[in-house]
Residue frames relative to the residue before (quaternion, step in Angstrom):
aa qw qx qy qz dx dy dz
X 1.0000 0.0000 0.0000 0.0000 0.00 0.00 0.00
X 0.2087 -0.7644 0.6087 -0.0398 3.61 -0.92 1.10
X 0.0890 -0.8401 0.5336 0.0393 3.16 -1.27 0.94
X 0.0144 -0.9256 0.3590 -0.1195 3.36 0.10 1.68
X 0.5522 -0.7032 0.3151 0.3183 3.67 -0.58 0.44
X 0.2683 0.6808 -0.6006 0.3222 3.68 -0.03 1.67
X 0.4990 -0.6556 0.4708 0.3156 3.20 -1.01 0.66
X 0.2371 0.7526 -0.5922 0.1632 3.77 -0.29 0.36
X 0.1919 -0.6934 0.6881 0.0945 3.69 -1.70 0.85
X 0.2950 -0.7905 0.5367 0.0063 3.68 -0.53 1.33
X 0.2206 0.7526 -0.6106 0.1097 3.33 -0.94 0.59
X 0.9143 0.0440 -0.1082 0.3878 3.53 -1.02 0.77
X 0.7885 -0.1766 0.3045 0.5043 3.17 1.64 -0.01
X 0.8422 0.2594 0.0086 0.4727 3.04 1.44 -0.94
X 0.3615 -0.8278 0.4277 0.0330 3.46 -0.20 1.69
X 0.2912 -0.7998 0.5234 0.0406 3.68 -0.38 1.42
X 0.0907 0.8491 -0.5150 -0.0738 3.40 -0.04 0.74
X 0.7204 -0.3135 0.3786 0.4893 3.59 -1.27 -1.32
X 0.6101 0.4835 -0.4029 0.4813 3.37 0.66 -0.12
X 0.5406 0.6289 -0.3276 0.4527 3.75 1.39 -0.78
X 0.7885 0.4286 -0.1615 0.4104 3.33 0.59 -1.71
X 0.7612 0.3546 -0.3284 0.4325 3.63 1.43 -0.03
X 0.2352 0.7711 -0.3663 0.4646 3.02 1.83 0.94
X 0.7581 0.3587 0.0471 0.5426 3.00 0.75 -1.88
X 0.7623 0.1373 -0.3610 0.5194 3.58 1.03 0.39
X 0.3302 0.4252 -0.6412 0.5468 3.86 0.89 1.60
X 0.6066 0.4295 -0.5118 0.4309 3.75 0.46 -0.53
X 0.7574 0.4251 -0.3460 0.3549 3.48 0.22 -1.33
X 0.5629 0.6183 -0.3382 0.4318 4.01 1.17 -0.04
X 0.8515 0.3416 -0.1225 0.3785 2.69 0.45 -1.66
X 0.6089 -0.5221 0.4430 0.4005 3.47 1.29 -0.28
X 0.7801 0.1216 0.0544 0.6114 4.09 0.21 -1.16
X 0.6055 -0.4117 0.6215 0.2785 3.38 -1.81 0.26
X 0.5794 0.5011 -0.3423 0.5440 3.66 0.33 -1.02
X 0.8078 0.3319 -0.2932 0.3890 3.68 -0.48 -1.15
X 0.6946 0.4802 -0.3355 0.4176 3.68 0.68 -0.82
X 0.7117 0.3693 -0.3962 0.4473 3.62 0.73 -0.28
X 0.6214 0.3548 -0.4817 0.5060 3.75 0.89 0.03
X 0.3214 0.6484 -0.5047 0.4707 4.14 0.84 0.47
X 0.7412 0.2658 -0.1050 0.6074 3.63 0.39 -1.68
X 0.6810 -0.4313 0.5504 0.2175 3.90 0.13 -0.14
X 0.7728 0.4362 -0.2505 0.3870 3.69 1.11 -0.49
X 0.5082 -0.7249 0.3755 0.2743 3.49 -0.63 1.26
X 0.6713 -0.5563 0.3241 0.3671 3.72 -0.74 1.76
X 0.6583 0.6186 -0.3323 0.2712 3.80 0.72 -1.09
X 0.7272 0.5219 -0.1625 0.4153 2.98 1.44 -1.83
X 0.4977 0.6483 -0.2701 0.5089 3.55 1.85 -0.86
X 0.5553 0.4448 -0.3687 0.5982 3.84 0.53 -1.45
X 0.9042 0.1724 -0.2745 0.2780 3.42 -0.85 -0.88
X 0.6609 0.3863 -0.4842 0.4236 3.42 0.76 0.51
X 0.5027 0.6066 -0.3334 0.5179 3.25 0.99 0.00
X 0.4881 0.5044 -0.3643 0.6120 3.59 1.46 -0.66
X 0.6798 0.5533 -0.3412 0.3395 3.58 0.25 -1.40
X 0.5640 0.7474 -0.2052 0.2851 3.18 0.90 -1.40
X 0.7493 0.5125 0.0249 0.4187 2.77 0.60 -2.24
X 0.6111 0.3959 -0.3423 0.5938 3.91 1.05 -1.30
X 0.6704 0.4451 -0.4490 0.3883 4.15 0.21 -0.25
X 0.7923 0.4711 -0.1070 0.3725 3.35 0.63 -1.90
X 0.5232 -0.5582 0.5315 0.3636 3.32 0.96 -1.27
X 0.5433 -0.6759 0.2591 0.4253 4.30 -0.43 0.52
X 0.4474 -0.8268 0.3404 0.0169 3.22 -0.75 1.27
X 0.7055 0.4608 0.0123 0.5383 2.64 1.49 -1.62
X 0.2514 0.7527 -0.5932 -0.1354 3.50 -0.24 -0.79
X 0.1985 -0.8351 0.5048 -0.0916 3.61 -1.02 1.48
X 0.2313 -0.7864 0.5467 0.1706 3.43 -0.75 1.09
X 0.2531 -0.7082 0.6264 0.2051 3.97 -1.16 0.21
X 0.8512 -0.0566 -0.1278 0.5059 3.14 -1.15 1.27
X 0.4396 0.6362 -0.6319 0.0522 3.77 -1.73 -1.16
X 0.7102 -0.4509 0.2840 0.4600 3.82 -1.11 -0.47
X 0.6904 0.4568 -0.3983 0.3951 3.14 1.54 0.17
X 0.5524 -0.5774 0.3556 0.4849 3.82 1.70 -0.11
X 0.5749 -0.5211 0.5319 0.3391 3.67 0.83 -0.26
X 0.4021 0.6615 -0.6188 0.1334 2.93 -2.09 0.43
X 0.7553 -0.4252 0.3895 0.3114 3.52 -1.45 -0.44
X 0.4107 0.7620 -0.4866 -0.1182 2.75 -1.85 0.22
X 0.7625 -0.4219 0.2185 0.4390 3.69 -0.67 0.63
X 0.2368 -0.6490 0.6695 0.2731 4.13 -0.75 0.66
X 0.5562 -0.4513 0.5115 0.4747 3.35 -1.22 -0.37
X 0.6863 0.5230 -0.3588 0.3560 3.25 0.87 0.12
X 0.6228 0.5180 -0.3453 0.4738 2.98 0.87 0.21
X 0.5288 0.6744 -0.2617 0.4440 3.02 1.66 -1.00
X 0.5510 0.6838 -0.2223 0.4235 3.41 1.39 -1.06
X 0.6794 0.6129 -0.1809 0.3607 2.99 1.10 -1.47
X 0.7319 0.4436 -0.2113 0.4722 2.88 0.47 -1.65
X 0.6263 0.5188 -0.4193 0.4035 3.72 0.49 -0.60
X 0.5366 0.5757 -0.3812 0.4852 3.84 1.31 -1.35
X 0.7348 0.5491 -0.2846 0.2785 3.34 0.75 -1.41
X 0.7453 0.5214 -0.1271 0.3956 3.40 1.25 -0.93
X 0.4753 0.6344 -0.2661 0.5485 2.77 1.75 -0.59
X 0.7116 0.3600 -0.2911 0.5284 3.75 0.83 -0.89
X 0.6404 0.2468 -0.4366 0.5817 3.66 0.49 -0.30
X 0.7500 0.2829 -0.5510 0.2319 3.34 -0.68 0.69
X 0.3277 0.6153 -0.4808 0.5318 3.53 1.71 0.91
X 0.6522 0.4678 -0.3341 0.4942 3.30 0.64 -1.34
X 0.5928 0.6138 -0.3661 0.3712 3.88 0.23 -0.91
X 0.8443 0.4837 -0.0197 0.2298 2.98 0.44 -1.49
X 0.6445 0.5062 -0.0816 0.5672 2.53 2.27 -1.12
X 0.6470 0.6220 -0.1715 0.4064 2.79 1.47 -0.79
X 0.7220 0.4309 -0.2389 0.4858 3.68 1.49 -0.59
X 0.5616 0.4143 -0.4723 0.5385 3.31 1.34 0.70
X 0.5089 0.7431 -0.2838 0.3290 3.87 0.56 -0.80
X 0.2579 0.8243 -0.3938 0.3144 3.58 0.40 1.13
X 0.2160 0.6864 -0.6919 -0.0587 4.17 -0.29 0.40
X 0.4017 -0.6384 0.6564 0.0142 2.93 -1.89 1.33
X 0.1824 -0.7931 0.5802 -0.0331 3.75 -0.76 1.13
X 0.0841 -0.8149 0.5515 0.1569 3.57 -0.52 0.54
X 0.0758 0.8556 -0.4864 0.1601 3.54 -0.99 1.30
X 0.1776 -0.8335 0.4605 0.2485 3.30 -0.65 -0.17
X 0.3722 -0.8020 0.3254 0.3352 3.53 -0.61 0.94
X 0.2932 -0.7929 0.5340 -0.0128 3.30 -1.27 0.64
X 0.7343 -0.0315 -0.0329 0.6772 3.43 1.31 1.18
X 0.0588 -0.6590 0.7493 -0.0293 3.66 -1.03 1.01
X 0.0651 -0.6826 0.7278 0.0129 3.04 -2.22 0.63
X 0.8243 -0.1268 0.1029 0.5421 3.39 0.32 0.99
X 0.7160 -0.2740 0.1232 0.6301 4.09 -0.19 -0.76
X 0.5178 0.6897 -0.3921 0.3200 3.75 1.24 0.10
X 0.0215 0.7946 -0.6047 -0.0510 3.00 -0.14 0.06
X 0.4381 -0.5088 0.7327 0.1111 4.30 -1.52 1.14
X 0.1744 0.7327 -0.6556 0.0551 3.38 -0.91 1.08
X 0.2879 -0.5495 0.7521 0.2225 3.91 -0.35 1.35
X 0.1286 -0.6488 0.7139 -0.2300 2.93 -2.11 1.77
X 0.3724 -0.7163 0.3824 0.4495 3.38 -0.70 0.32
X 0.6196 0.3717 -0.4390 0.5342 3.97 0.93 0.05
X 0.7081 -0.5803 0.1707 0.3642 3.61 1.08 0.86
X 0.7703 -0.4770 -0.0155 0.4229 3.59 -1.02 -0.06
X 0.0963 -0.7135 0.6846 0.1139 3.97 -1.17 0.32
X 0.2988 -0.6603 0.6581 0.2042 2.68 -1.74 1.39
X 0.2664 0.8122 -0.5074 -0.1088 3.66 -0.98 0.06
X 0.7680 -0.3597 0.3329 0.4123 3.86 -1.07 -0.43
X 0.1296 0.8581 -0.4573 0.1942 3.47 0.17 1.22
X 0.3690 -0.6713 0.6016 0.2266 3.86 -0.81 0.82
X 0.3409 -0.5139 0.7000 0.3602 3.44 -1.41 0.19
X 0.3099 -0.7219 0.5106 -0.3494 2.21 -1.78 1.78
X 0.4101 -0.7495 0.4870 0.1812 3.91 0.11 0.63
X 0.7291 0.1988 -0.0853 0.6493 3.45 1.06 -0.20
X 0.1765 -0.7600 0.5828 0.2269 4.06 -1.05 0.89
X 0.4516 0.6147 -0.4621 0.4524 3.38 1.18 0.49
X 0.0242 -0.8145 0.5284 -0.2384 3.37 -0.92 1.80
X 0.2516 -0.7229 0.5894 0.2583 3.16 -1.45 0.52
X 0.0813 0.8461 -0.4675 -0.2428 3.85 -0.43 -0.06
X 0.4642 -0.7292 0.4390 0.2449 3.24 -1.11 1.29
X 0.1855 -0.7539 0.6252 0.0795 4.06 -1.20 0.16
X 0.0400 -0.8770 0.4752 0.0593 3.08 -0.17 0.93
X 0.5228 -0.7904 0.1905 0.2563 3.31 -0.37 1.55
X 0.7654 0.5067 -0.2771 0.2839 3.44 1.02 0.25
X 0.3877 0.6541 -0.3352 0.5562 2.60 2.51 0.92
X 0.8029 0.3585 -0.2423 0.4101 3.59 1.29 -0.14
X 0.4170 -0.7052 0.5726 -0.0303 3.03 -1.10 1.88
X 0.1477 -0.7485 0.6462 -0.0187 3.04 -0.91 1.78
X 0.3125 -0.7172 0.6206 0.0528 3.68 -1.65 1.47
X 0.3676 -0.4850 0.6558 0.4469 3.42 -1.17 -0.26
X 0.5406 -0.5790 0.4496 0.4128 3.54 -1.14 0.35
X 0.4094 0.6472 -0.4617 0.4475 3.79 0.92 -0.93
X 0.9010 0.3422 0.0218 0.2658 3.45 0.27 -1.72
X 0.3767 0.6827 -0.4122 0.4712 3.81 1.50 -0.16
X 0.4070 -0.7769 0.4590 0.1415 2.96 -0.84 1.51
X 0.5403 -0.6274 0.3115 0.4663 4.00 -0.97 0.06
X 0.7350 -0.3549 0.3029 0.4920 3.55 -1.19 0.77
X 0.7998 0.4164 -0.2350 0.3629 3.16 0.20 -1.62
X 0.5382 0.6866 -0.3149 0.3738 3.64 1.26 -0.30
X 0.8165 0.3898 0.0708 0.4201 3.12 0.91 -1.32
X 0.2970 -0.6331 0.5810 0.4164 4.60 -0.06 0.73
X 0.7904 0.3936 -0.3965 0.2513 3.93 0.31 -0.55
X 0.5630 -0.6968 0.4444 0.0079 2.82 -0.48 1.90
X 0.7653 0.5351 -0.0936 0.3453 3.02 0.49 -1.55
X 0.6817 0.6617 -0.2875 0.1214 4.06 0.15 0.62
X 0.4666 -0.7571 0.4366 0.1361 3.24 -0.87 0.96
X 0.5611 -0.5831 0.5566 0.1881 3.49 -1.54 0.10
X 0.3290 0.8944 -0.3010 0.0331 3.85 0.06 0.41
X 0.1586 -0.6803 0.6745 0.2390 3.84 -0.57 -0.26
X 0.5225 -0.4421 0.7040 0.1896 3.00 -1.73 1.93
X 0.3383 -0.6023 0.7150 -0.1080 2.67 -2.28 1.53
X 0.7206 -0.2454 0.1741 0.6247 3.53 1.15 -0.69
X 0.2046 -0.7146 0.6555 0.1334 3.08 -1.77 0.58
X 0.0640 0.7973 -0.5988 -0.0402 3.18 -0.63 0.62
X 0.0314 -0.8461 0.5320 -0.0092 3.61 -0.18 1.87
X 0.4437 -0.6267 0.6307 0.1125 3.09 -1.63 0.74
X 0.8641 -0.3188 0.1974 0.3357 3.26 -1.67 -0.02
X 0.7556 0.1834 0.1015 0.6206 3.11 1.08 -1.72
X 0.7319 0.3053 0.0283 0.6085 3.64 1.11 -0.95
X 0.2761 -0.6792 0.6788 -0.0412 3.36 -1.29 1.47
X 0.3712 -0.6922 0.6182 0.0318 3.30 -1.55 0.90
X 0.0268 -0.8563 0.5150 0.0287 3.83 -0.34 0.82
X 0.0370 0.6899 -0.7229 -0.0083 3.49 -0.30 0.50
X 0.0069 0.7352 -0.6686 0.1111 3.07 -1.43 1.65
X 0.4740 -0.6749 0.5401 0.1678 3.07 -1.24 1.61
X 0.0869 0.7608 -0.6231 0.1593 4.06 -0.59 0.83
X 0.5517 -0.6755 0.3793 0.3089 3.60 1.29 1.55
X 0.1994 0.6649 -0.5664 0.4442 4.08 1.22 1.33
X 0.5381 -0.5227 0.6110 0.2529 2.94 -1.68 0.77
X 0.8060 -0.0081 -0.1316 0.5770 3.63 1.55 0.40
X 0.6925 -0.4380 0.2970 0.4903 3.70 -1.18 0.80
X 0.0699 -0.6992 0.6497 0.2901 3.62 -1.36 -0.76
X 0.3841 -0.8212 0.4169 0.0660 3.36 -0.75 1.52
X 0.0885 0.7696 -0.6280 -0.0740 3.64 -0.54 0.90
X 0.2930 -0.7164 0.6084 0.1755 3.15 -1.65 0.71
X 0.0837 -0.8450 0.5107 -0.1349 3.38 -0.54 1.37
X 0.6330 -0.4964 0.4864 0.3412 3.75 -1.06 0.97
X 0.5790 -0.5791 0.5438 0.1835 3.74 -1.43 0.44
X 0.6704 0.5056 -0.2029 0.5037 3.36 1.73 -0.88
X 0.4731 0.5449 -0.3703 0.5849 3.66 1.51 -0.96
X 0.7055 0.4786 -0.4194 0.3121 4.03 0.19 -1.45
X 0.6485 0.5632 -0.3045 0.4118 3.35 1.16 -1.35
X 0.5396 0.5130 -0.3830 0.5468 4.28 1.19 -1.69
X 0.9115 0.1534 -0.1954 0.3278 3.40 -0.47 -0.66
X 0.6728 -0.6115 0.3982 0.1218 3.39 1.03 0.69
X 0.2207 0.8261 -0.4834 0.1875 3.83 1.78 0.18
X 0.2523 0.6319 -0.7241 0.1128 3.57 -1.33 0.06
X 0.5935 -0.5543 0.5314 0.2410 2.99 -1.76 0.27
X 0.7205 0.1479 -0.3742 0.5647 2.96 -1.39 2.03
X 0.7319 0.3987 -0.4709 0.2891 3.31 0.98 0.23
X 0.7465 -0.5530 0.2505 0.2725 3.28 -1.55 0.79
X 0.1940 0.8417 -0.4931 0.1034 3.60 -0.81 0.51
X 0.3702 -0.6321 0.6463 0.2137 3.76 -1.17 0.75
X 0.3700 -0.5994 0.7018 0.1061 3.67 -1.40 1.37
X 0.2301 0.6878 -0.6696 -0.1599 3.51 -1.03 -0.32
X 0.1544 -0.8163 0.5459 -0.1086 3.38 -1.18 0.15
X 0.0343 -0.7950 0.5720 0.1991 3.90 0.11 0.92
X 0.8602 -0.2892 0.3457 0.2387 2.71 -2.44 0.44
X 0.7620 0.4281 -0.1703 0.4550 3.53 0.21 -1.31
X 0.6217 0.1883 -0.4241 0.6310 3.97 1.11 0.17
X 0.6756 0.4615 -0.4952 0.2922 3.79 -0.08 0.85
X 0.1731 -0.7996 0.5624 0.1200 3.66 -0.52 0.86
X 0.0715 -0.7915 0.6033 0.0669 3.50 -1.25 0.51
X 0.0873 -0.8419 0.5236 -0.0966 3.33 -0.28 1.47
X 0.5463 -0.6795 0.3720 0.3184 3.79 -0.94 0.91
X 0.4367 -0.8234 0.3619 0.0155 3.31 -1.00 1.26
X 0.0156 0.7406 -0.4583 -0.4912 3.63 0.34 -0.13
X 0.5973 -0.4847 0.6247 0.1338 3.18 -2.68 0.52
């Protein structure tokens, strides 16, 4: 089990995301269930039964008329309405939180391939997005809402996974919010490495301080920029 940075609201089992909430506002456009999944491209079946799914967690969403002089159709409960506001409300925590949230590593690279660029660190090596550069001394930046925290039990295999990029560590502190949790993980760095993680992920995996965990993190969200010496 992994605990990455998406906005999602969980209940009973069942994880509301962004693909949900633009479900539930093609219904509220288009008028019918039918019409909103051929809007997004998705076949009416796959819609009905998530939308079924939906509903046994959340409560009725939809409420639908059959036939009259207007032909029937859809439309939003207040519950759903509810939702989507809960829903927005958390992505604009995540947003917000997310555009400060940054750990800076200081390294020097030690092999390029194209825009990649090997950077020897002190919690060892990172690949990430690097410019040529007059100098292989670097700083590289992580932003905290590219790194997915595992239980160790659970961390998939290198070969399993595009994020290249991961480390061994023990949480140093949590510091949780409403909807969204701060990690600061110790990974023997000349600094912590911050993930930003859902309140539900802290609870699935069971976070606390001192406990163990694998960071991972791909290449393409890491930048390495020249440092001075």
């Amino acid at each position: 089990m992994d605990a990455g940075f998406e906005a999602h609201l969980r209940a009973d089992g069942v994880e509301f995301d962004a693909d949900d909430a633009d479900l539930l506002r093609a219904v509220d456009r288009e008028g019918s269930l039918n019409r909103a999944a051929e809007a997004l491209g998705r076949s009416y079946s796959r819609a009905h039964q998530r939308l079924t799914a939906l509903e046994d967690a959340l409560g009725p969403l939809v409420a639908r008329q059959r036939g009259g002089s207007g032909g029937g159709g859809s439309e939003l409960t207040d519950e759903a309405r509810d939702v989507l506001a809960r829903f927005e409300r958390l992505r604009t925590e995540f947003t917000g939180t997310a555009e400060v949230e940054e750990s800076v590593l200081s390294g020097r690279v030690v092999s390029r391939e194209g825009e990649l660029a090997t950077v020897e660190t002190s919690a060892g090596q990172v690949r990430a997005l690097a410019p040529e550069a007059d100098t292989d001394a670097v700083q590289v930046a992580v932003r905290a809402d590219a790194v997915t925290l595992h239980a160790p039990a659970d961390a998939p295999a290198e070969e399993a996974t595009s994020a290249r990029n991961r480390f061994a560590g023990t949480i140093s502190a949590i510091d949780s919010g409403e909807q969204v949790a701060r990690v600061l993980v110790d990974v023997d760095a000349d600094a912590l490495l911050g993930a930003l993680v859902t309140m539900s992920s802290v609870e699935k995996l069971d976070l606390r301080e001192d406990s163990d965990v694998v960071a991972s993190f791909k290449a393409t969200a890491t930048r390495a920029s020249p440092r001075e010496t």
